[in-house]
N, C-alpha and C positions, 0 to 999 in steps of 0.2 A: 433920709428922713423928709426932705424938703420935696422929694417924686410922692412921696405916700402923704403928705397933706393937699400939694397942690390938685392933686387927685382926688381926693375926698370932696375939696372942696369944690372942686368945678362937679363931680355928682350930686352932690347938695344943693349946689347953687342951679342945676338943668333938670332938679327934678330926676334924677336916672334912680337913686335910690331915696327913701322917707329919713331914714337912719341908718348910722354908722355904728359897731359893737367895737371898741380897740382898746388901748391901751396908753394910758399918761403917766406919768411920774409924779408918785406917792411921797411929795416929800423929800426927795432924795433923787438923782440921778442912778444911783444902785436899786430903784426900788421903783414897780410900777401898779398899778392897781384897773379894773376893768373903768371904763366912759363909755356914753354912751352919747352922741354927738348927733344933732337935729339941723343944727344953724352952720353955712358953711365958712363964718368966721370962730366958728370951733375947733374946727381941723387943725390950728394952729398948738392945740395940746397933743397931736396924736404921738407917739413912739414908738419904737419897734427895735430890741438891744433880745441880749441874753440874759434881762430881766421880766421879760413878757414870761410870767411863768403859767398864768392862768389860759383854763380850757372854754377860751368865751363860746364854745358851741353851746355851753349848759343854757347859755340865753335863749336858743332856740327851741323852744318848744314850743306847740300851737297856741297855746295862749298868750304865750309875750311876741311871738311872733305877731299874732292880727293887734295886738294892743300897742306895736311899735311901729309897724308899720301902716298903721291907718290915720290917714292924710285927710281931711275935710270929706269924713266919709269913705275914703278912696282906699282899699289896699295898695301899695306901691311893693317896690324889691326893700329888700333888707339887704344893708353890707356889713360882711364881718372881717377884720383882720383874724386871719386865722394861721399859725405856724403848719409845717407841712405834717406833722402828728397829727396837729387838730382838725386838720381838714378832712382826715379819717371820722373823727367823730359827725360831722356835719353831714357827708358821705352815708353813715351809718344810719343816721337819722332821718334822710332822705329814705335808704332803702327800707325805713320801717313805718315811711307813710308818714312820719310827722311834718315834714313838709317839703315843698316839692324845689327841685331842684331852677327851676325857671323863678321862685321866688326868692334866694338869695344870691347875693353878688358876694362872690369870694375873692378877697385879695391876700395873695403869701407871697410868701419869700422863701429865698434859697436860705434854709436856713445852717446856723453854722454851730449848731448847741449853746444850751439855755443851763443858768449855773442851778445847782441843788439850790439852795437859799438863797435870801435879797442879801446886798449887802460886800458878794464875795467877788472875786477877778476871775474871769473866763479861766480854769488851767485844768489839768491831765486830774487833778485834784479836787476840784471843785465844780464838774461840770456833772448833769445830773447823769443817775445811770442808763437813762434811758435813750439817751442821745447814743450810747456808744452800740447800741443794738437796733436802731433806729432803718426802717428800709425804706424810707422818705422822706431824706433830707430837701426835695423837691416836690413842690403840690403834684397829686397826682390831678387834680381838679383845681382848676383856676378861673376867676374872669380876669387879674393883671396879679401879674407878677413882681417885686423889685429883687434888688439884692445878688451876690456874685457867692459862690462857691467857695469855700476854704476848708482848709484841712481842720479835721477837729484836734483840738489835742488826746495828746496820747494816757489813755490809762488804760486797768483794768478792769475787766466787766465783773464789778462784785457781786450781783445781783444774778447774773449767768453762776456765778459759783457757787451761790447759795442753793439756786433751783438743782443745780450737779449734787449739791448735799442731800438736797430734799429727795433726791430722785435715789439714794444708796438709803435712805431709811426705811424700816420697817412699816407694817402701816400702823401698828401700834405706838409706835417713835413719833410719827407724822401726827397721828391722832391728839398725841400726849403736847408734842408740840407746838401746835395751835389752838391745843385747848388753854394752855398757859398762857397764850398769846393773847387771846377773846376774853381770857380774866380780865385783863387791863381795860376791856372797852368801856367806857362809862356812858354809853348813849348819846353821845351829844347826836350824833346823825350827821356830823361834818362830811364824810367818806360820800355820803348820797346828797348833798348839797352841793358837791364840788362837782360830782357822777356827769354829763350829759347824760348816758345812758339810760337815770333814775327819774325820769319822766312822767309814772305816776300820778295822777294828780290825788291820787289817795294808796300810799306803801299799806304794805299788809299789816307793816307792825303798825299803824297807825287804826285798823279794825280792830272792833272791841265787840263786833257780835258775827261771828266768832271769835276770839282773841286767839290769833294764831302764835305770837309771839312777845311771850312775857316783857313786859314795858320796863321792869325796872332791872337793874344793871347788876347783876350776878350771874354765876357761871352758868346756868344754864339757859338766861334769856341772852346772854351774851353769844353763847355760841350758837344757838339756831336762829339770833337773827346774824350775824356773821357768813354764816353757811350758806343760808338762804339767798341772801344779797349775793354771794360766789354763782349758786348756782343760776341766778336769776340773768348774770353776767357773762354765763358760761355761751363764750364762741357770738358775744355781743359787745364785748369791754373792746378798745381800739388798743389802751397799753399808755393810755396818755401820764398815768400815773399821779392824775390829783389826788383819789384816794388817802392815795397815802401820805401824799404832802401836807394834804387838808387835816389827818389824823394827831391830836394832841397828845395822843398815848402810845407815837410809834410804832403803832402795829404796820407790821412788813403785811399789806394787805398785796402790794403788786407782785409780791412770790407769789404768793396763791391764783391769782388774777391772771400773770405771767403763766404760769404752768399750764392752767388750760386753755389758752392760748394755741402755749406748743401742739396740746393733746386735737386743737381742731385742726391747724396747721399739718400737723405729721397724719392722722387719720383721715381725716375730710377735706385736706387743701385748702382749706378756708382762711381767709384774715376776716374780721370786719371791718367795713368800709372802705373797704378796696377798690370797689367794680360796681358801678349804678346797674351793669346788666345783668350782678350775679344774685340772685334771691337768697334770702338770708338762710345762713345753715338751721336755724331753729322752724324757721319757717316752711323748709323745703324737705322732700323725700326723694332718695335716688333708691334704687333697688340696689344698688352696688354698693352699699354701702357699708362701712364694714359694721361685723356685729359682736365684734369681742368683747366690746366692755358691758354687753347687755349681759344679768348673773341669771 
């Protein structure tokens, strides 16, 4: 803890970055919430446990970008504490032009999984699902590094066995499935406030000429604005899994999220945010590429 402030704070105090995106304790040493640190007698709030559950890349977008980092006129770097999951979305964000890689300062850690909820003990129990499927428990992309390597604890991948479910249903079954599922939404819009991905500066459901997707909260503005947001995701989401943390009405958004995932992974070889030199799958045309799923 005391590497990751003295750090901050000597970039703060020489000028290397304007601001700092991380993480303090909300109240509770179980519980941390996003800071956003200027002064480098700030850095004495920063943290970094298996309570850091938030996706601070969402911060990054071109407009809080130049509005954070603009010093007496001056653009400077932005620094984000960012977990080795998130550093995908930041990664992601870069490869989609939102901003450039020479303008943020990334610091992670070897991390060692991060609990479902505030509140709970690191155990085989309690650690979220996402850690135990996780292919970068190490930044693939760093400016400093802290933190040592340890075993996670041991459980099983519930969220792996659900998609195995999903994957032996009908499409009708599947249909039926998450249509029950998108009944529950009530629009709050949490899923795309938590999003990085959902960048936007005006969502579609937010157009009213044309109104492409009905605004209030019934089964069928539920489900194609649901759908939509999947598809808008598709072979772009990292798998960071705020969605569905952010979600009041427990919609299992990261199965579906997860799934196509797998479908860019096993078809296209693609992760996002993987590889600053790989051009995004939606962006890009290979002639090899496969054409099964076009009907």
């Amino acid at each position: 803890m005391d590497e990751l402030r003295n750090h901050v704070k000597e970039m703060l105090a020489n000028g290397t970055v304007a601001a700092v995106i991380g993480y303090k304790e909300a109240g509770s040493p179980m519980r941390t919430k996003p800071v956003i640190i200027t002064a480098p007698e700030e850095a004495i709030l920063l943290v970094f446990n298996e309570y850091c559950l938030n996706n601070l890349a969402v911060y990054l977008t071109k407009a809080r970008v130049k509005n954070l980092a603009r010093v007496n006129g001056t653009i400077k770097k932005l620094g984000i504490v960012a977990k080795p999951c998130d550093v995908h979305a930041v990664i992601a964000l870069i490869q989609e032009s939102q901003l450039k890689r020479e303008d943020v300062y990334i610091i992670s850690f070897n991390c060692n999984g991060v609990v479902k909820d505030y509140g709970e003990t690191l155990t085989g129990e309690t650690i979220a699902s996402k850690c135990l499927h996780c292919d970068a428990r190490q930044p693939l992309y760093h400016d400093k590094v802290f933190g040592e390597l340890k075993d996670l604890p041991a459980s099983p991948d519930e969220e792996l066995a659900k998609i195995k479910s999903f994957d032996d249903m009908t499409s009708q079954e599947r249909f039926e499935y998450f249509k029950n599922e998108f009944d529950k939404c009530i629009k709050c819009y949490a899923c795309r406030a938590a999003c990085p991905m959902c960048y936007c500066t005006q969502c579609i459901t937010d157009k009213t000429i044309p109104r492409w997707v009905e605004s209030s909260a019934h089964g069928r503005g539920n489900f194609s604005w649901n759908l939509i947001r999947a598809f808008h995701l598709s072979a772009r989401c990292v798998g960071c899994g705020e969605c569905e943390r952010a979600c009041p009405m427990d919609i299992p958004l990261s199965l579906i999220n997860r799934k196509m995932l797998e479908v860019a992974k096993n078809d296209f070889a693609y992760l996002s945010g993987r590889n600053l030199e790989t051009p995004t799958l939606v962006g890009s045309f290979d002639v090899k590429d496969k054409e099964e799923f076009i009907l």
